[in-house]
C-alpha angles and dihedrals in degrees: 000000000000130000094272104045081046096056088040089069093056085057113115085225093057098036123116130190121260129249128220128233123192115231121172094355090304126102112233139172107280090232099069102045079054088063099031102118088059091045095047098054085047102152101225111190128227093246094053126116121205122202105201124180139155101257116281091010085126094289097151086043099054085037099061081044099059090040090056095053085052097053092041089243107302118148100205098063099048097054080057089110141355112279094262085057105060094028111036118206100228096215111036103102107184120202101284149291083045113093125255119238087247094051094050086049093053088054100050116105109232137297098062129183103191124173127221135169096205117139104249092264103057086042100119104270090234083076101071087029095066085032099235123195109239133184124223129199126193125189127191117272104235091059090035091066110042087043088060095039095061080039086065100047089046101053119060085197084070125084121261108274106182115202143349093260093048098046098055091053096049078045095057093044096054085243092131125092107294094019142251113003085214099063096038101057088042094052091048097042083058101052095050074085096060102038144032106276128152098211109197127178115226084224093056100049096051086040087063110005 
């Protein structure tokens, strides 16, 4: 595919929805099952930090915190590249030749901050293995889901998710794209004893910023 070919399919006009594809009991894009074994042997270094979330749980806004503490607060750096440039989201994998998340990480010098919204146990074993810090957030669920309800609708790279009623149930039952918001928050709220995880609640960081 050539470059224009490539940018076409980001074109509202030639976008179709996703579909979603089950691996390990979780939906995902079936994008990125179609690239897991790459992002599975993933090679994390120690010196990496990995921002997870369930998606929009205030992933972009923990993200440009985190950015600016980096940086020591200056503006200018931080407006150096769109968000997905300086902290690659390791399983999106967009229509070529556009890299995959997993590609712009590989190419980053160290340190590395990346982003990802996997379940613990589909998080690349190197991860644990070099023994990254990583920082969780967790949103309530109330606000979770119609803020990715309205995500959905606004997105054409998400998959269909017809109205309200249907996609809180789907919700509910774990059937949207990464999975149920319940296991997620609670696996990751277990291995933050076993690793090193910063867990952080969306309510308490607007509560005190």
């Amino acid at each position: 595919m050539d470059l224009k070919s490539g940018m076409e399919s980001l074109d509202p006009k030639f976008l179709k929805r996703l579909k979603m594809v089950e691996l390990e009991g979780v939906p995902l894009i079936k994008d990125t099952v179609e690239q897991w074994d790459a992002i599975w042997n993933f090679k994390a270094r120690p010196d990496d930090l990995l921002i997870c979330t369930y998606p929009k749980a205030g992933t972009t806004w923990i993200q440009e915190i985190v950015d600016m503490i980096q940086q020591g607060g200056d503006l200018q750096k931080c407006a150096r590249a769109p968000i997905y440039e300086r902290m690659p989201f390791i399983e999106m994998c967009p229509p070529k030749p556009i890299r995959t998340g997993f590609e712009e990480a590989e190419a980053m010098p160290s340190p590395r901050t990346l982003k990802s919204h996997l379940p613990v146990h589909l998080v690349p074993p190197s991860f644990w293995e070099q023994n990254c810090k990583i920082i969780y957030v967790a949103r309530n669920a109330k606000d979770n889901v119609v803020s990715y309800f309205h995500f959905h609708r606004m997105s054409m790279l998400m998959p269909e998710p017809g109205n309200w009623d249907e996609f809180l149930e789907n919700f509910t039952a774990g059937k949207v794209a990464w999975g149920s918001w319940f296991d997620h928050v609670q696996h990751w709220w277990e291995a933050k004893d076993r690793h090193p995880i910063l867990y952080l609640f969306y309510e308490d960081m607007k509560e005190g910023p």
